[in-house]
C-alpha positions in Angstrom: 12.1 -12.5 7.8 14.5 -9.7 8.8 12.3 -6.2 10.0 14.0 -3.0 10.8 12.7 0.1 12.3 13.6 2.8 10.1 12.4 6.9 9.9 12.2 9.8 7.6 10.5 13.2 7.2 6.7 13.1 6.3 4.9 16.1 4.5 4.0 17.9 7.2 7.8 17.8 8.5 7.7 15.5 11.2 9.5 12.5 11.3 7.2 9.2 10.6 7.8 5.9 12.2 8.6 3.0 9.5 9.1 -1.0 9.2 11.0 -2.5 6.6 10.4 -5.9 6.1 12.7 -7.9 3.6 13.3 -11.4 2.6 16.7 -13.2 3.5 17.9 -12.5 0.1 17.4 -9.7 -2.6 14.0 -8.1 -2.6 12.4 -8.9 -6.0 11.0 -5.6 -6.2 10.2 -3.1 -3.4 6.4 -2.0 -1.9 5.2 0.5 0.2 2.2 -0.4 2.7 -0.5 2.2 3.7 -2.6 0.9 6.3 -6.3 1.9 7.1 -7.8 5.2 8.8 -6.5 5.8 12.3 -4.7 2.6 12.0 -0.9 2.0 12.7 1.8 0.4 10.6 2.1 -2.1 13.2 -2.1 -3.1 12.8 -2.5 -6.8 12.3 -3.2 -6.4 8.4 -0.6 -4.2 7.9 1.9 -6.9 9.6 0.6 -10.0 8.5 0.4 -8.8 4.7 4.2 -6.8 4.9 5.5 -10.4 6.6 3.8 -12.3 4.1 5.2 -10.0 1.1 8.6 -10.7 2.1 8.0 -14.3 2.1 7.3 -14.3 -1.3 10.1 -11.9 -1.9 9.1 -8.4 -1.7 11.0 -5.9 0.3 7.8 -4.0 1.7 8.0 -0.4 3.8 4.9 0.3 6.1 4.9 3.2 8.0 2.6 5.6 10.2 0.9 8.7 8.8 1.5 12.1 10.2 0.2 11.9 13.9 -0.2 8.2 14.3 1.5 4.9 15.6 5.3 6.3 16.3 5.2 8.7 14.0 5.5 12.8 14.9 2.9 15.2 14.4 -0.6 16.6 15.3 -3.1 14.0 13.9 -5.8 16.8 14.0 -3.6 19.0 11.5 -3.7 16.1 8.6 -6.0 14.9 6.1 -6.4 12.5 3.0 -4.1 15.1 1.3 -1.1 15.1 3.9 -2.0 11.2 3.8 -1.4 11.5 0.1 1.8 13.5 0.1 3.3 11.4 3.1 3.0 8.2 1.3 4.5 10.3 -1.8 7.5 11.3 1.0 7.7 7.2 1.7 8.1 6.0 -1.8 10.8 8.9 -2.0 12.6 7.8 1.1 12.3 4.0 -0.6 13.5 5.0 -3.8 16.7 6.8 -2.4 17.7 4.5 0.0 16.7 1.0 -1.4 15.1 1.0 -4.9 12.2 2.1 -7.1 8.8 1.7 -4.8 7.3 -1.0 -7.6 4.2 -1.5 -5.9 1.7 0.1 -3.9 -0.5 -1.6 -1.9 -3.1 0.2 0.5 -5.7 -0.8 3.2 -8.9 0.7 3.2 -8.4 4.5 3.3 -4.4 3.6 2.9 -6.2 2.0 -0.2 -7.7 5.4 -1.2 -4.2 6.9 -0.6 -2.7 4.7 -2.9 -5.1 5.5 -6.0 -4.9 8.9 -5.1 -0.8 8.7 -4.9 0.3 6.8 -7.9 0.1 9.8 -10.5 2.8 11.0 -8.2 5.3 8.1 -8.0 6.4 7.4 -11.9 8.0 4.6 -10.8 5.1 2.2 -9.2 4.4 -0.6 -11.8 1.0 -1.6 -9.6 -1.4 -0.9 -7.2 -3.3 -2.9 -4.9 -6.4 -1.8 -2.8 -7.8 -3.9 -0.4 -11.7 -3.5 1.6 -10.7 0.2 -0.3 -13.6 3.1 -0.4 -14.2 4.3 -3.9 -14.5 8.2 -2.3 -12.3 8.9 0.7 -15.4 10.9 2.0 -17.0 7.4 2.7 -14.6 7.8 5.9 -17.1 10.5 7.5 -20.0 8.1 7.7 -17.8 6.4 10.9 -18.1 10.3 12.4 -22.0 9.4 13.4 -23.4 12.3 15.4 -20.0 14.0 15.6 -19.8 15.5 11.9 -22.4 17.9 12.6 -20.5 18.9 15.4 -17.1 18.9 13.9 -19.5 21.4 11.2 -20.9 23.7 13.6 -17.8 23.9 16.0 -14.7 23.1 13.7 -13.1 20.6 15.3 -14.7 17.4 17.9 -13.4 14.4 19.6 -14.2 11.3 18.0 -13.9 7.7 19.1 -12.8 5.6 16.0 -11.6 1.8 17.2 -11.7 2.3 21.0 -9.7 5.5 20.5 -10.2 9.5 20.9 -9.0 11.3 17.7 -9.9 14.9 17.3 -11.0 15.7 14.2 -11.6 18.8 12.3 -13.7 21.3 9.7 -10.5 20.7 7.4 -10.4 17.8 7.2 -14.3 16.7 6.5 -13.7 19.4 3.7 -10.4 17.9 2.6 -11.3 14.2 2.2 -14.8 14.9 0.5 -13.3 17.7 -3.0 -11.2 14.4 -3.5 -11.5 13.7 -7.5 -11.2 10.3 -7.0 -13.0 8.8 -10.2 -11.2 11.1 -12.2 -7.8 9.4 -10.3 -8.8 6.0 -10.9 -10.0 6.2 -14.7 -6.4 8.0 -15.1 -4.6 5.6 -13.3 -2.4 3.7 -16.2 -1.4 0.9 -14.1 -2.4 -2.5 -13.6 -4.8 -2.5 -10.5 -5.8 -5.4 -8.3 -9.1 -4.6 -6.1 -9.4 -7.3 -3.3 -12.6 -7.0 -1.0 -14.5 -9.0 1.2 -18.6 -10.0 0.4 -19.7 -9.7 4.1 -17.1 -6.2 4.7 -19.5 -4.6 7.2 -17.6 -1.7 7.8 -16.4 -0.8 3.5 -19.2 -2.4 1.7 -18.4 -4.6 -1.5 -20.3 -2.5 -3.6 -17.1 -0.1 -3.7 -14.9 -2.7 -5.1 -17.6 -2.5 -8.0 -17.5 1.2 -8.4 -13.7 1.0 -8.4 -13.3 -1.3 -10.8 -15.6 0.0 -13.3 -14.1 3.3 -13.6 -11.0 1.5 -13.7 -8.9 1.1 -17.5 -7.7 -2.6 -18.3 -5.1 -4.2 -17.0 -7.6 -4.5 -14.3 -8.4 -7.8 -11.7 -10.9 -8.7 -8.8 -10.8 -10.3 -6.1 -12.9 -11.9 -3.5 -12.0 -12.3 0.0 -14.4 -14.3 1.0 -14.9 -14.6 4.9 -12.4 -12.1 5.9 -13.6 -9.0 8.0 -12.7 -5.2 7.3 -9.3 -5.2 9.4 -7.8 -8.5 7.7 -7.3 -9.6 11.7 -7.2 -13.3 10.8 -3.9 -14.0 9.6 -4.5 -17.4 7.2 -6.7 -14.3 5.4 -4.1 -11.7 5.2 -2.0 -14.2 4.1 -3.6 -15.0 1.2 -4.2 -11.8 0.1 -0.5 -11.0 0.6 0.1 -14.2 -1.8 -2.9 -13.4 -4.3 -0.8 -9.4 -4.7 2.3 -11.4 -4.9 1.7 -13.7 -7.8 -0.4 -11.1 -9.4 2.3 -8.4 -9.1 5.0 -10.3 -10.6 4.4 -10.1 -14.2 3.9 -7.0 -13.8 7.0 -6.2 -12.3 10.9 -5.0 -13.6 13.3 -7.8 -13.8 15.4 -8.1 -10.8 18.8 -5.7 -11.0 21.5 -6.5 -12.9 23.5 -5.6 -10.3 21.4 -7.5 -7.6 23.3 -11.2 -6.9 21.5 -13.7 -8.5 20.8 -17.0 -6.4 23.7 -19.6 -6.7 23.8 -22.9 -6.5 25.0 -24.3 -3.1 28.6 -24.1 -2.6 30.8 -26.5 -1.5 31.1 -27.3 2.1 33.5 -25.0 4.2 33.3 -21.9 1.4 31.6 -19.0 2.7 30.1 -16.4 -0.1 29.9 -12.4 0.9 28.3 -10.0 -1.8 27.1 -6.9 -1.3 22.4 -7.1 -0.9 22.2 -4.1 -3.1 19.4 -2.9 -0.3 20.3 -0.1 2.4 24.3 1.4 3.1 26.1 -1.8 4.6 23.3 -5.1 3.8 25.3 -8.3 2.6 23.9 -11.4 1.5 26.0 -14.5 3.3 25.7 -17.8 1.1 27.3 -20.7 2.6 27.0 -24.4 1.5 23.3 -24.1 0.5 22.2 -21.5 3.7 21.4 -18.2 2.9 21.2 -15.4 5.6 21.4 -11.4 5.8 24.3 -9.3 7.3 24.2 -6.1 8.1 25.3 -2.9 10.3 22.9 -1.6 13.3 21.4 2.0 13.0 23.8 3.3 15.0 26.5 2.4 12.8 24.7 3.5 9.4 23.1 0.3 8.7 19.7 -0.8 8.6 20.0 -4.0 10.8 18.5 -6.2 8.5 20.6 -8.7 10.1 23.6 -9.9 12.2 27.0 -7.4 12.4 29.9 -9.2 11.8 31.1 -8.9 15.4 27.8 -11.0 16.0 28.2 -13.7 13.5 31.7 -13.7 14.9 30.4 -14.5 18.5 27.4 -16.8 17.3 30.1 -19.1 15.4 32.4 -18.8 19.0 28.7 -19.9 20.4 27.7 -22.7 18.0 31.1 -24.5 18.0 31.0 -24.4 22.3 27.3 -25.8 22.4 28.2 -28.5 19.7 31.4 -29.4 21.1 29.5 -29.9 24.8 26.8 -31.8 23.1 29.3 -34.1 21.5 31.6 -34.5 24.8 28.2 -35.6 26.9 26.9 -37.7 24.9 30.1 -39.7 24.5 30.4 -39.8 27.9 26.5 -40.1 28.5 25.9 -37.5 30.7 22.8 -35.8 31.5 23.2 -32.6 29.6 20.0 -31.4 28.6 20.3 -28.2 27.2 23.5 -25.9 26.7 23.0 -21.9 26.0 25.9 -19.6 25.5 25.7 -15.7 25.8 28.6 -14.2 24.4 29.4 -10.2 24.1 32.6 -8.5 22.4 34.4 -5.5 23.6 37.2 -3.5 23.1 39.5 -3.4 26.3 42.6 -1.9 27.2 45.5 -3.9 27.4 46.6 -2.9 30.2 43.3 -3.9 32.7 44.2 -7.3 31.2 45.8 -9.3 34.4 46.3 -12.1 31.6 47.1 -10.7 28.8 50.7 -11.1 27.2 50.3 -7.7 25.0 49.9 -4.9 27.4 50.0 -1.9 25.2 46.8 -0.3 23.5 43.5 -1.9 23.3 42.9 -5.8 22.9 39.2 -7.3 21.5 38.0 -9.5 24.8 35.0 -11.9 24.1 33.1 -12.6 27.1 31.4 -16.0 27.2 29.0 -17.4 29.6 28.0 -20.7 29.7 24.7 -22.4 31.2 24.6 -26.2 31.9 21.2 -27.2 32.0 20.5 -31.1 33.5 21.5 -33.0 36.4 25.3 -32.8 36.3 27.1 -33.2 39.5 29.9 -30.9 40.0 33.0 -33.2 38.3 30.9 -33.0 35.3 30.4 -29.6 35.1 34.2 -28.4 36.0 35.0 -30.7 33.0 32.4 -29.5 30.7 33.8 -25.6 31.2 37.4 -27.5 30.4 35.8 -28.5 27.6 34.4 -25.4 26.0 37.8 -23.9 25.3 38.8 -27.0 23.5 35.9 -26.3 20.4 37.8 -25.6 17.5 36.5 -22.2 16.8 37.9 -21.2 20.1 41.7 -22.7 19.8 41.6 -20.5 16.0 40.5 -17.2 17.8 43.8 -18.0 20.3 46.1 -19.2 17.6 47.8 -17.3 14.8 45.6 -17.1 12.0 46.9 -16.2 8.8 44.3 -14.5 6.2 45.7 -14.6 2.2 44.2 -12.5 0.0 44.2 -12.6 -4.0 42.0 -11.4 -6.7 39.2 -13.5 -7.7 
């Protein structure tokens, strides 16, 4: 599944490290991720369950909070409510730059977050909570001995997961005048609260506060054998799967504008529409393969997949290793492996020595070729001879003619 970096501008002002994780065609609706306290977009939960999403067709944004993971900022200046408002600032930076943030879907106190967010984001259809505390304060019984410290002093260091975070008087204060009950009774969306029995860090018993004070359309869970964290995979995956099928009736119907799957095409015809997802995205259809184009960063894109400067050089690349692999085995030669690395430039003509056109620039492919097997040196030589015979290199150095017409 493709997975770009992306970044915006959190509520404190700083700019927060993202992920976006999409399926190879258009996203059936988009999701934003909020992992757990102290956590990191890039936790094993918040991975597993964005990757899993996007197999089942979600485009799915996870991000850091203010201070964490690659994201800017002071960690000891946040709190539940700058936790809030940057997942608010997430489903804004979703909404503007790829579509309405359907779902939300939060991870323990990312789960929190999420109940506490929604009345905030008009457009999220669902919310998902998963090993979720019914009061964000229950985050201050992992402080120990330290929260009468962080009382008496105003601020302490505490170890959470392996890890030093310094913690202050504002935010013990913040995270327990939440009005959470009064969030989730309000909620007016269709909730899904997944939890697991033996959670020994969130015990189960908060699922059942939270879905009592929930209003119908409301559905449970159990994740039975999975720890807090989600850090078996077969169990984030079937959580991701369980959201996924539950989330979908709940969902809009895909754009009209968004290209709708077509039936395999005939052999040789190529199909290019636009992925209505991010500035430059394309979704490539040919014969019955499906794959994602798109621009780098650097150019304006999202790199959600290949330029087309790089699917240029990987068709230049799978024509030389096919036509090698056809040559030696007619010949019965012991090729064992061919790998081509190929990079495109933009030269001047003139620093060509073999170049006919010598004014302005030229485009100059660079292709190297590695042989791997036994091959004496005859065999070799005549394999590089070869390579510039493979069809897609004779039409990059003959006159190609490209006709245009309305279709």
């Amino acid at each position: 599944m493709p997975s770009a970096r992306v970044e915006f501008t959190g509520s404190l002002g700083h700019p927060l490290a993202g992920r976006l994780d999409t399926p190879d065609g258009t996203p059936r609706a988009w999701a934003v991720f909020a992992h757990c306290f102290t956590c990191s977009k890039d936790s094993k939960a918040a991975a597993y369950i964005a990757r899993a999403l996007a197999e089942a067709g979600f485009g799915v944004l996870r991000f850091d909070f203010t201070g964490l993971g690659g994201s800017g900022g002071d960690f000891g200046n946040t709190h539940f409510s700058s936790n809030v408002d940057d997942l608010v600032a997430a489903a804004d930076w979703l909404r503007a730059t790829h579509g309405e943030p359907a779902l939300l879907v939060g991870h323990s106190l990312g789960g929190a977050a999420v109940l506490a967010a929604a009345h905030r984001i008009a457009d999220a259809r669902a919310v998902a909570t998963l090993g979720a505390p019914f009061d964000p304060a229950h985050v201050t019984r992992h402080l120990g001995k330290d929260l009468a410290v962080i009382e008496a002093q105003g601020e302490a260091r505490v170890t959470l997961g392996g890890r030093e975070f310094p913690v202050r008087r504002e935010f013990v204060e913040d995270v327990t005048g939440q009005p959470q009950a009064e969030r989730i009774r309000s909620l007016r969306r269709p909730l899904l609260v997944l939890h697991a029995p033996g959670d020994t860090v969130v015990d189960v018993d908060n699922a059942r506060r939270i879905f009592e004070q929930a209003l119908h359309p409301k559905s449970f869970v159990s994740l039975d054998g999975a720890d807090h964290l989600l850090a078996n995979a077969a169990d984030a995956r079937f959580a991701a799967g369980v959201i996924a099928a539950w989330a979908g009736r709940y969902l809009p119907e895909q754009s009209a504008s968004a290209p709708a799957a077509h039936e395999a095409l005939p052999g040789g015809t190529v199909r290019v529409s636009e992925r209505g997802t991010g500035a430059f995205a394309v979704s490539i259809q040919a014969g019955r393969h499906t794959l994602v184009g798109d621009e780098p960063v650097a150019a304006g894109g999202d790199d959600l997949g290949p330029s087309p400067y790089e699917l240029l050089l990987a068709a230049l690349g799978e024509c030389t290793v096919m036509t090698l692999r056809m040559y030696a085995r007619r010949k019965q030669w012991p090729l064992e492996n061919t790998r081509v690395t190929l990079t495109h430039d933009k030269i001047h003509a003139a620093d060509c020595e073999d170049c006919e056109t010598k004014d302005g620039k030229l485009d100059r492919i660079e292709r190297a070729i590695e042989l791997v097997g036994p091959l004496d040196d005859a065999q070799r030589a005549r394999l590089m001879e070869i390579a510039d015979m493979c069809p897609v290199h004779r039409t990059l150095h003959s006159e190609v003619k490209v006709v245009t017409r309305a279709a």
